[in-house]
N, C-alpha and C positions, 0 to 999 in steps of 0.2 A: 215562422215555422222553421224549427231547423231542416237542410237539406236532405239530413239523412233522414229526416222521419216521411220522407217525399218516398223511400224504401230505395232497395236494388234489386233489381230484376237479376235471377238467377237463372240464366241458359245455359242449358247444355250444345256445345255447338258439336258434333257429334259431325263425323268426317262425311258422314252423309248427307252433309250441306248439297250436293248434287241433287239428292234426290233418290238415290241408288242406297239400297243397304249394302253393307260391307259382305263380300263372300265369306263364308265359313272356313273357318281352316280345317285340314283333318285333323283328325281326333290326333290328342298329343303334342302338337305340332302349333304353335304360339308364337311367333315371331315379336321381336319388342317392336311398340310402337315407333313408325316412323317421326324423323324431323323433316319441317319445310327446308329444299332443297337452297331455296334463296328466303333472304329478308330481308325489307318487313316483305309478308308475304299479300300479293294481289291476286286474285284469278281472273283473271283476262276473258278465258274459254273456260268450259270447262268440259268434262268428261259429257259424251254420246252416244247412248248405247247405237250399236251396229248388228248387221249379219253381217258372217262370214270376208264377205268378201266386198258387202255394201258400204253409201259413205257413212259417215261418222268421225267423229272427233276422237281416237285413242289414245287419249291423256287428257292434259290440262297446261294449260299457257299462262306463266307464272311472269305477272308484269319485273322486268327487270333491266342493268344497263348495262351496254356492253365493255363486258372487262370486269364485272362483277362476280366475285366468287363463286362457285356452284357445290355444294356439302351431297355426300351421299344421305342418303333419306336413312338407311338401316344399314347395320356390318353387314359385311358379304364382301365380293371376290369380283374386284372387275375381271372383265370376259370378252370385252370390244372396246376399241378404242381408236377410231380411223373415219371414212369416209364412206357416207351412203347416201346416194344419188344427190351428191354435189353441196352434203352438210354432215359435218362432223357430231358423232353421235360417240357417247360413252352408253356401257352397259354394266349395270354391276348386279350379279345374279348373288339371291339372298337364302336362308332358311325356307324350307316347307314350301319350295320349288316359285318363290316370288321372282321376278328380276323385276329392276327399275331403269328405264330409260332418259338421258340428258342430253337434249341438243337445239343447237348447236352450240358445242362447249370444246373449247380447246382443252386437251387431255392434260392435268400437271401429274397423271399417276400413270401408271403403264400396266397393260394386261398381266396378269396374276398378281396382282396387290392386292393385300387384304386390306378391307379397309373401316373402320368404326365406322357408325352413325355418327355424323356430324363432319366427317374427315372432309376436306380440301378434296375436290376430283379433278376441277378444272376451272375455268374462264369462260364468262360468258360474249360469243362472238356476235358481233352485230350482223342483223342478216333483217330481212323482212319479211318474216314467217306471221307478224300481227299486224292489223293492219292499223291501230293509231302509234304502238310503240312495240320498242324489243323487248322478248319475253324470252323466257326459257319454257320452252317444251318437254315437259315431265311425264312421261310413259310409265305405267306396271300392267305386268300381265303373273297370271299365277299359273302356272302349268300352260295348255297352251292358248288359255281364254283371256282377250284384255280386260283390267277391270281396271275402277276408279282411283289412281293412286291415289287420292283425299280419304280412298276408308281403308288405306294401310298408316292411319296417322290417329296419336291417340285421340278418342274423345276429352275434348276440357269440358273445366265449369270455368264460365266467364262472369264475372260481378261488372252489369251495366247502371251505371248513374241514372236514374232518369231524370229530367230537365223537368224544372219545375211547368205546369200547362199539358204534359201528359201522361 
């Protein structure tokens, strides 16, 4: 039998691989789909819903190695770019009140650069924030609630093989 007549599964991998649907934007207000901040992309952690001020995970830990490039996710205007409580954190604040968080990433841009989707921010510093490997820790919050950076990322369609037996 040929392989392909075994089919291909069509998934939608849809950024709400977490679990969490994507917040709404306000009316008007669209932002382009983000890109994976590092590649190929792993999720380590992921996003935890929280209260306020309880624990939780706010972001996602993106398996990666130190000294490895870090791309801003969406254009926007970094806004931070220094030290918070003993790891270096960039901030680049986007359309329709998003910002996205990277650290620990040594900064190659400096506060008020604009900067594409896709653009060079930084370098990823080795640190031990994961506990089998270095990862980059990727934050977004939209106004002033965190949410999943994975559903600021477009939904794809993925074409899977299936292996002949299932």
């Amino acid at each position: 039998m040929n392989p392909f007549a075994l089919g291909l599964v069509v998934a939608v991998v849809a950024t709400v691989a977490s679990g969490h649907p994507p917040t709404p934007q306000p009316p008007g207000v669209q932002p382009p789909p983000a890109r994976w901040p590092v590649l190929p992309a792993t999720v380590m952690a992921g996003f935890e819903p929280h209260d306020r001020f309880g624990a939780g995970h706010r972001g996602v830990d993106l398996a990666a190695t130190p000294g490895q490039l870090v791309r801003s996710a969406l254009p926007g205007e970094v806004t931070f770019a220094g030290k918070v409580a003993g790891r270096t954190v960039l901030v680049v604040r986007h359309g329709g009140g998003v910002r996205t968080t990277y650290l620990p990433v040594v900064p190659a841009v400096a506060v008020g650069t604009q900067v594409s989707s896709g653009t060079v921010v930084g370098r990823l510093e080795a640190h031990q924030h994961c506990p089998v490997s270095t990862c980059l820790h990727w934050g977004a919050r939209r106004g002033g609630e965190y949410v999943d950076p994975l559903s600021l990322l477009e939904p794809r369609v993925v074409l899977l093989p299936l292996l002949p037996g299932n």
